[in-house]
N, C-alpha and C positions, 0 to 999 in steps of 0.2 A: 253840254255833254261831258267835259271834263269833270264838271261837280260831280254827278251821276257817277261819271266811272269811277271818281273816291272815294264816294260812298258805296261802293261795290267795294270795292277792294279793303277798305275797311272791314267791314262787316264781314269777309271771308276772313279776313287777319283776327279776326275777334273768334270766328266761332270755330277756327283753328287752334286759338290760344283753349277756349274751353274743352275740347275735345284732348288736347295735352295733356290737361290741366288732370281731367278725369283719371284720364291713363297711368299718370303720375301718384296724383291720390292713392292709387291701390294699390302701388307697387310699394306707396311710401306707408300703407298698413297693413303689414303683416298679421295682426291678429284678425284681421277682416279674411284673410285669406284662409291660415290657421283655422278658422271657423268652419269656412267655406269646405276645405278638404274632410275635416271630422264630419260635416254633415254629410257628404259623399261616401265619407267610407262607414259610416254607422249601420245603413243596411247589410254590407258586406259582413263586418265583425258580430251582428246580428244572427248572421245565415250561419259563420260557425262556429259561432257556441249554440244554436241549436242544434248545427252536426256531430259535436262534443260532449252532448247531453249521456250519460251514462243511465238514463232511463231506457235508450234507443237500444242499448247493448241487452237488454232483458227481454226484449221480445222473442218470443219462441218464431213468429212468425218470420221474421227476417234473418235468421241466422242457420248455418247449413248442418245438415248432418255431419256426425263425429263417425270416422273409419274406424269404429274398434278393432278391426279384423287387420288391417295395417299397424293401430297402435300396438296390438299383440304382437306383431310378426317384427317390428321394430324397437319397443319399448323396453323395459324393464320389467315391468307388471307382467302376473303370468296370473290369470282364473284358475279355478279348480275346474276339477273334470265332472266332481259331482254335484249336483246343486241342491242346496241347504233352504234355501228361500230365493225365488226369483219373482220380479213385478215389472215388464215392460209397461203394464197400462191397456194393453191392447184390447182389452175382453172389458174396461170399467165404461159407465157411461161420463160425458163431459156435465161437470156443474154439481155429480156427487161425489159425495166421500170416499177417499179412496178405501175399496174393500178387503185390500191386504193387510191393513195398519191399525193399529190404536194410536189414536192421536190423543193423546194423556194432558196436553194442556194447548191452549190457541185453536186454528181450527187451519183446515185443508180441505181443497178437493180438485177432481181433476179436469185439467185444461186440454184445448185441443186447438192444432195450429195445424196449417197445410205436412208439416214434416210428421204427424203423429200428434199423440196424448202424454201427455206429461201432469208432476202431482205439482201442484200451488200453492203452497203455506200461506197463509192469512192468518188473520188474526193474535197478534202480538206475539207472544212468547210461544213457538209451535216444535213440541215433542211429537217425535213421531217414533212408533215400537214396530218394527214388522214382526206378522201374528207368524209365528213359529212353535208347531206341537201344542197347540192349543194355550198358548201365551207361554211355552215354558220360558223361566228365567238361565235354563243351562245346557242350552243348543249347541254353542258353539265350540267345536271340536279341537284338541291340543296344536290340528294344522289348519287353517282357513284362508280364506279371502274374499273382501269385501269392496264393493264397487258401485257406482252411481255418474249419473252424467248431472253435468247441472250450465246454469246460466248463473251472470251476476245483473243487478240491477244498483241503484244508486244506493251505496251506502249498507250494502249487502255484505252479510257474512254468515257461516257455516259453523257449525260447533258438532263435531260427530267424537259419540260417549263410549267406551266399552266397561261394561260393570261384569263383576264376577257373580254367582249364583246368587249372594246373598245380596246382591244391590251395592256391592260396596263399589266405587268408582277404580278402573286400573288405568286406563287410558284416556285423554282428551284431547283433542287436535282444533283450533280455530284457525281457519283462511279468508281470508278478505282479498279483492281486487289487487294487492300491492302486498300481503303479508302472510303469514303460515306460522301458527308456533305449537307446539307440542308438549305434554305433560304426561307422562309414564310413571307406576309407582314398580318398583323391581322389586325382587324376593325379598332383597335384604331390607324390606322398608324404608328406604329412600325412594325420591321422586327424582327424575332426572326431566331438566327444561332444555328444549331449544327453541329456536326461530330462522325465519329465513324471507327477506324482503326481496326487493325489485322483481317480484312475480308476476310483474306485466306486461315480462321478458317471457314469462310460461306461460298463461293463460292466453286467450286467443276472442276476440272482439266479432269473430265473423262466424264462429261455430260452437256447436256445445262443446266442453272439456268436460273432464275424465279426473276423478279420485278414486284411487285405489290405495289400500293397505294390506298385507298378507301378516300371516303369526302364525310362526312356526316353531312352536317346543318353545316361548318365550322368545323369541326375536321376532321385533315386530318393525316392520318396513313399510314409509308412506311414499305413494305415488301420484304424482301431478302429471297430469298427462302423457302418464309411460314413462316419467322420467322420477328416479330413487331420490328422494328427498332427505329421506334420514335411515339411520338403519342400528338401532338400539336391542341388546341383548338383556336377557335376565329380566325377563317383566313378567310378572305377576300373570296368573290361567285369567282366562276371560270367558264368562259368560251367554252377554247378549250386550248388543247393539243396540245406539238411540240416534237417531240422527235430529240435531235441535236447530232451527230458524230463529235469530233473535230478532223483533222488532219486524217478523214477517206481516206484506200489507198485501198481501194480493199484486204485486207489483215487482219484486224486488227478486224473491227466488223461485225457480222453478227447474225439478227435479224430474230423472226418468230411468228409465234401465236399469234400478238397484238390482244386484244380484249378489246372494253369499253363496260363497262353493269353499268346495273340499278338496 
């Protein structure tokens, strides 16, 4: 019996030391553990950077209507009373061309999501003319203003042109997710440049935003959603409007509510 019983007690003492032993092991490797955590947290760090994907911010479907009627009553931006060219979309069908526009290079047409129709630039490099007085080139009145809602998508940017009668370039504005710069040629034949970053301090991830500009007797004022961005005197008469999509994929920009007033 006593043998018996030290061989029980042995064999306890033994598979006590191995159970130790194990415990020990893993605390005595760290990169086993280090492993362990990264492979736990990989599905996590997974889920958000697909919540962080800037493809998501483009969807017309998930993002909320813009209160122009508050950003008017709050902002800076002020429309004209009378309208010069206006294009909600409301009357186009979804999948053709939008029928306001000359789309002069790239292609476009219109989309439609639970909040409304809206236009889609595709096809690479896309000008777009709104058809005014049967194309003329010299619409646009000594006082205006010019407005459009839009989304961003990844890697998305805007370029809106104003040329004078004869096509010559007076003003240029490019905005990106994070940037805005400007280019004016004034009376006296100089070009006057600005910029202005951390725009994602303006811009807004959960609804459409708002560009607008006014030109008034040569002072010409840009607005990012109701708020005065720049405010430049002495520029040269302006013609007509282009608003350009670079590197537009059916993905990235999407437009609505352009309106020019007086």
């Amino acid at each position: 019996m006593k043998k018996i019983y030290l061989t029980l007690m042995c064999a306890t003492g033994l598979l006590m030391l191995v159970a130790c032993g194990s415990k020990g092991s893993d605390k005595e490797n760290p990169e086993k553990e280090n492993a362990e955590a990264v492979e736990e947290s990989a599905p996590a760090a997974e889920a958000e950077e697909a919540a962080a994907d800037p493809n998501e911010w483009s969807d017309p479907a998930k993002v909320e209507e813009l209160d122009l009627n508050a950003l008017y009553a709050s902002g800076d931006f002020k429309t004209g009373t009378t309208v010069i060219f206006e294009d909600d979309q409301h009357k186009e069908t979804a999948g053709q061309i939008p029928s306001q526009w000359d789309v002069k290079s790239g292609s476009a047409e219109v989309g439609e999501a639970e909040g409304g129709k809206y236009i889609c630039p595709s096809g690479g490099d896309c000008n777009l003319f709104p058809l005014v007085n049967n194309g003329s080139k010299a619409y646009l009145p000594e006082k205006f203003a010019a407005e459009f809602q839009f989304l961003f998508g990844k890697d998305a940017w805007y370029h809106v042109y104003l040329f004078d009668a004869e096509e010559n370039e007076v003003v240029n504005i490019t905005f990106t997710p994070t940037l805005i710069e400007w280019n004016a040629a004034k009376t006296d034949d100089n070009w006057i440049h600005g910029d202005l970053d951390e725009l994602d301090k303006v811009f807004s991830k959960t609804k459409w935003n708002h560009f607008g500009l006014t030109f008034d007797n040569g002072i010409l004022k840009i607005f990012l959603n109701g708020k005065r961005v720049t405010n430049i005197a002495n520029i040269k008469p302006c013609g007509h409007i282009m608003i350009n999509c670079p590197e537009a994929d059916g993905k990235s920009h999407f437009m609505k509510n352009i309106k020019i007033s007086k």
